[in-house]
C-alpha positions in Angstrom: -39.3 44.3 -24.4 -38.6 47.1 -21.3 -41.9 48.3 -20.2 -41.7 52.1 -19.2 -44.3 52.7 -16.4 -44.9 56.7 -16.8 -47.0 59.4 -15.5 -48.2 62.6 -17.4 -48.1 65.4 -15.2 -49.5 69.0 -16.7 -52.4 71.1 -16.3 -53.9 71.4 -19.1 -56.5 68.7 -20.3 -56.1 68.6 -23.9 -52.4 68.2 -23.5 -52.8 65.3 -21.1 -55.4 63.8 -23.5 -52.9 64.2 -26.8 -50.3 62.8 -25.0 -51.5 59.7 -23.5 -53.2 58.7 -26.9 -49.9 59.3 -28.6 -48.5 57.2 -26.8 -51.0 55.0 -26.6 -50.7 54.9 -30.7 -47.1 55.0 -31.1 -45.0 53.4 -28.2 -46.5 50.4 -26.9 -43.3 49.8 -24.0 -45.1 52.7 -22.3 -47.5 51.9 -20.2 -49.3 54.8 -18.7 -49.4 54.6 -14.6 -51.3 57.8 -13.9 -52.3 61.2 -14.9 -51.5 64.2 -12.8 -52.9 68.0 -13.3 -50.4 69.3 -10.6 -46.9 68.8 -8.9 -49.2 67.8 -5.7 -50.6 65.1 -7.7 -47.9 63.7 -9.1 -46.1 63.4 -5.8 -48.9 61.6 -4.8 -47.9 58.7 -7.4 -44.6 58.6 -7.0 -45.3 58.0 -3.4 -47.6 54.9 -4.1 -46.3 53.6 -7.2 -42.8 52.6 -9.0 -42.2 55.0 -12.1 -39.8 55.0 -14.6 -40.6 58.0 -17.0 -42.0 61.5 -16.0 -43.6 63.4 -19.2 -43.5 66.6 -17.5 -44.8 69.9 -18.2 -43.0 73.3 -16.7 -45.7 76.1 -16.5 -48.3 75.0 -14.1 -50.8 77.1 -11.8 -49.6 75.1 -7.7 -46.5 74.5 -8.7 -43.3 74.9 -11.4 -42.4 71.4 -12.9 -39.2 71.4 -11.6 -40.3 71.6 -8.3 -41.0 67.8 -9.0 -37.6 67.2 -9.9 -35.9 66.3 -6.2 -39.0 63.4 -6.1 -38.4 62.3 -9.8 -34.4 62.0 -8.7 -35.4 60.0 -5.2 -37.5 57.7 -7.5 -34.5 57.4 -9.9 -37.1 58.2 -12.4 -36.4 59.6 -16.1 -37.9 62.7 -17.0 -38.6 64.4 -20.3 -39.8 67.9 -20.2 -42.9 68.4 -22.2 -42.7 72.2 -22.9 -40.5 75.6 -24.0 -42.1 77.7 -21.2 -38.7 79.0 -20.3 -35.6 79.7 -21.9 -33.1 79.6 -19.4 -34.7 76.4 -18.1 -34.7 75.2 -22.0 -30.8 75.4 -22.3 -29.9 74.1 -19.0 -32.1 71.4 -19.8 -29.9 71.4 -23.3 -26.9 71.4 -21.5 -27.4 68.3 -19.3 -28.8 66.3 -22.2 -32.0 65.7 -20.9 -34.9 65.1 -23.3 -37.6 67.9 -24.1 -40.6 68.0 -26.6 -41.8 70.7 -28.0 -45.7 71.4 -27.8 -47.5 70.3 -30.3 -45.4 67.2 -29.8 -44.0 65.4 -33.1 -44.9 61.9 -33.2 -40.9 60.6 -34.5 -39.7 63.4 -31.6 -41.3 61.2 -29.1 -40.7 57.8 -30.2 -36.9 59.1 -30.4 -36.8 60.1 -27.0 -39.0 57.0 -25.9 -36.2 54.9 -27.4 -33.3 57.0 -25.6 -35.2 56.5 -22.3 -35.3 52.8 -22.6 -31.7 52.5 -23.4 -30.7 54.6 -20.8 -32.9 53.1 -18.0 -31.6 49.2 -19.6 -27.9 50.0 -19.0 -28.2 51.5 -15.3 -31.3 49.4 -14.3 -28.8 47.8 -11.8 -27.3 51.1 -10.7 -28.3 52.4 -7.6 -26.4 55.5 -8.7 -29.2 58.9 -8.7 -28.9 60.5 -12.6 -26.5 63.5 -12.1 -28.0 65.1 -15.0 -31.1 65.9 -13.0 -28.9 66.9 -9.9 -27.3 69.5 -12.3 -30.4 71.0 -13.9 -31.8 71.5 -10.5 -28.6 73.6 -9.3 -28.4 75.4 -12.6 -32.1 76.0 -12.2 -31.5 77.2 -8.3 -28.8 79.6 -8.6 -30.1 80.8 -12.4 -26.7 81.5 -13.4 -24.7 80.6 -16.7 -24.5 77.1 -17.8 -21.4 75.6 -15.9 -21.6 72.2 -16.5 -22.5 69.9 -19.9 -23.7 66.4 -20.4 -21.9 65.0 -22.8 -23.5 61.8 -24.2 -20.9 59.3 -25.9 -21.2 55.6 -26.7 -22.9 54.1 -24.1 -22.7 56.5 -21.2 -22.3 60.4 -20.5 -19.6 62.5 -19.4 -19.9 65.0 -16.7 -17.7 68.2 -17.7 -16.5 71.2 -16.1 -16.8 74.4 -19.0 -13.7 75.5 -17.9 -12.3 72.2 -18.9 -13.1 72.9 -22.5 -10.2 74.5 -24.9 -12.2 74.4 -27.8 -14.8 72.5 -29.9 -14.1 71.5 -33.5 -17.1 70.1 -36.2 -16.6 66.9 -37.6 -19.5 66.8 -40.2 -22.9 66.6 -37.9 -20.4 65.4 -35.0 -18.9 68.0 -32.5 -15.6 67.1 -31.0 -14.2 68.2 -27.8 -11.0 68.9 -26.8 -10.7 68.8 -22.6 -7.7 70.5 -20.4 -6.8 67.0 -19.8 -6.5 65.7 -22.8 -9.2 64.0 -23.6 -11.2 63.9 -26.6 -14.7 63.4 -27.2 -17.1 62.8 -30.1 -20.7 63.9 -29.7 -23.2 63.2 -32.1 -24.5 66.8 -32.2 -23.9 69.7 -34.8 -21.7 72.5 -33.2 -24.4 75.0 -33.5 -26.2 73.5 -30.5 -23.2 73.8 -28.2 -22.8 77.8 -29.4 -26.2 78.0 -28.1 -26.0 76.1 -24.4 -22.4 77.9 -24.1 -22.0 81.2 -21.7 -21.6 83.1 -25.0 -19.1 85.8 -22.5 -16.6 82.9 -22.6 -16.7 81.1 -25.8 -17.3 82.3 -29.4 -17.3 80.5 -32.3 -13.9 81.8 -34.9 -14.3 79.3 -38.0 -17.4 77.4 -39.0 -15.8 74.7 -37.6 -14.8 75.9 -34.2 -15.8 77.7 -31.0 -13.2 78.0 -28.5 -13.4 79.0 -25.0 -11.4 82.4 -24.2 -10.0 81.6 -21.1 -7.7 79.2 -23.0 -6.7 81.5 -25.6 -3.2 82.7 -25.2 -2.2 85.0 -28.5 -3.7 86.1 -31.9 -2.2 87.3 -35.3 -2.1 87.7 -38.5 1.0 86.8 -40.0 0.1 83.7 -41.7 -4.2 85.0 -41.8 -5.5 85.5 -38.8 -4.8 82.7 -35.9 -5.6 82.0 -32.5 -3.1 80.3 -30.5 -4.2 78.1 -27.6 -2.4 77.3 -23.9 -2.0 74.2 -25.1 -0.2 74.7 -28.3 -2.8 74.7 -31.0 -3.4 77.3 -33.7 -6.8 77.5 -34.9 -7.8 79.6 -38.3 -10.6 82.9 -37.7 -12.1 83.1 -40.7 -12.9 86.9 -42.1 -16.7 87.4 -41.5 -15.7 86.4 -37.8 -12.8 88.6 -37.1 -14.9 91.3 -35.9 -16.9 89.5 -34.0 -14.3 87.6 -32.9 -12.1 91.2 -31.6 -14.9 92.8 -29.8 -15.7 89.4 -27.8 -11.6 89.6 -27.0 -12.3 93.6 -25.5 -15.3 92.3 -23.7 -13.6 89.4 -22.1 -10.8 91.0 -20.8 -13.0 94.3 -19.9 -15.0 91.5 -17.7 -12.0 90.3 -16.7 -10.0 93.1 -15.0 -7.6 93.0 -17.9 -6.4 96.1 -19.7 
């Protein structure tokens, strides 16, 4: 068994408390390094001691969590976010497919992502490589613009991508499969409704229960054969009626945003 050395970092005392006998009670490869009430302190352990899992909390008095993020990268250390302080921070945190629990935590919620930690930190235990995740968060976090990049996690790994590389996304039961400017495909174990929610919604809107595509690949619509929308790269994809007119007025925003006319 992996043992996890983690910290706790938030200010409040009964969350601190909770969350260490949580863990304490339900993930025994977790062994508890130190307990931090402030960015400052938490620093302060990193510096001293070798961590492999941050539970960190976002709204602090001293200090924003993710002013902690540059040290947990240098450490190589995991981190998953402990609050929904902030929604912009929530979906780019969403969109690099880093792990968040929602306060009051759910006992299965945190043995999940317990689990996802381990596996993650087993397979690149012998990489020297910093998690790009976290460099991405922090620049989406910097700049506070619209989500630019995903983490897409497949198989064994993730896959960096580009939004603009995306033509559209297609369900596949509780699976959500991409379709990339390259070609590629690929199969994330996540409903499609997540995505629609992470996604700059200026760029891509979801047509069919069973699609979002992303506008700047969309090349013609009509409705010879029911209403289609005909992709750069060759594909027709159905809009179904109750999204039509949705689906027009996101087209005359677009192309107003654009510079079209």
């Amino acid at each position: 068994m992996t043992v996890l050395k983690a910290i706790i970092v938030d200010d409040e005392e009964f969350a601190r408390s909770s969350l260490f006998f949580l863990l304490q009670q339900n993930c025994p490869d977790v062994e508890i390094t130190g307990i931090a009430r402030s960015v400052a302190e938490a620093k302060d352990i990193l510096a001293h001691h070798s961590i492999d899992l941050i539970f960190l909390d976002i709204a602090m008095p001293g200090g924003n969590g993710f002013e902690l993020i540059p040290d947990a990268q240098l450490h190589n250390a995991a981190v998953i976010f402990t609050t929904a302080y902030d929604q912009y921070a929530l979906k780019a945190i969403k969109a690099n497919a880093l792990d968040y629990l929602l306060k009051p935590i759910d006992i299965d919620e945190l043995k999940t992502a317990v689990e996802k930690v381990a596996l993650h930190t087993k397979l690149h235990q012998a990489s020297d490589n910093k998690d790009e995740r976290i460099t991405n968060l922090a620049s989406s976090l910097s700049n506070r613009n619209e989500i630019r990049k995903l983490t897409l996690p497949y198989g064994q790994g993730f896959k960096m991508v580009d939004i603009d590389d995306i033509i559209y996304i297609e369900a596949d039961s509780n699976y959500s499969v991409f379709h990339l400017s390259n070609h590629d495909k690929i199969t994330v174990s996540k409903v499609l409704r997540e995505f629609e929610e992470i996604l700059p919604s200026e760029q891509f809107v979801r047509i069919h229960k069973s699609s979002i595509i992303n506008l700047n690949h969309l090349k013609e619509y009509n409705s010879k054969n029911g209403l289609q929308a005909y992709l750069k790269n060759g594909q027709s994809i159905n809009v179904s009626r109750r999204r039509a007119s949705d689906f027009f007025e996101r087209i005359k925003h677009f192309t107003k945003s654009n510079g079209e006319h």
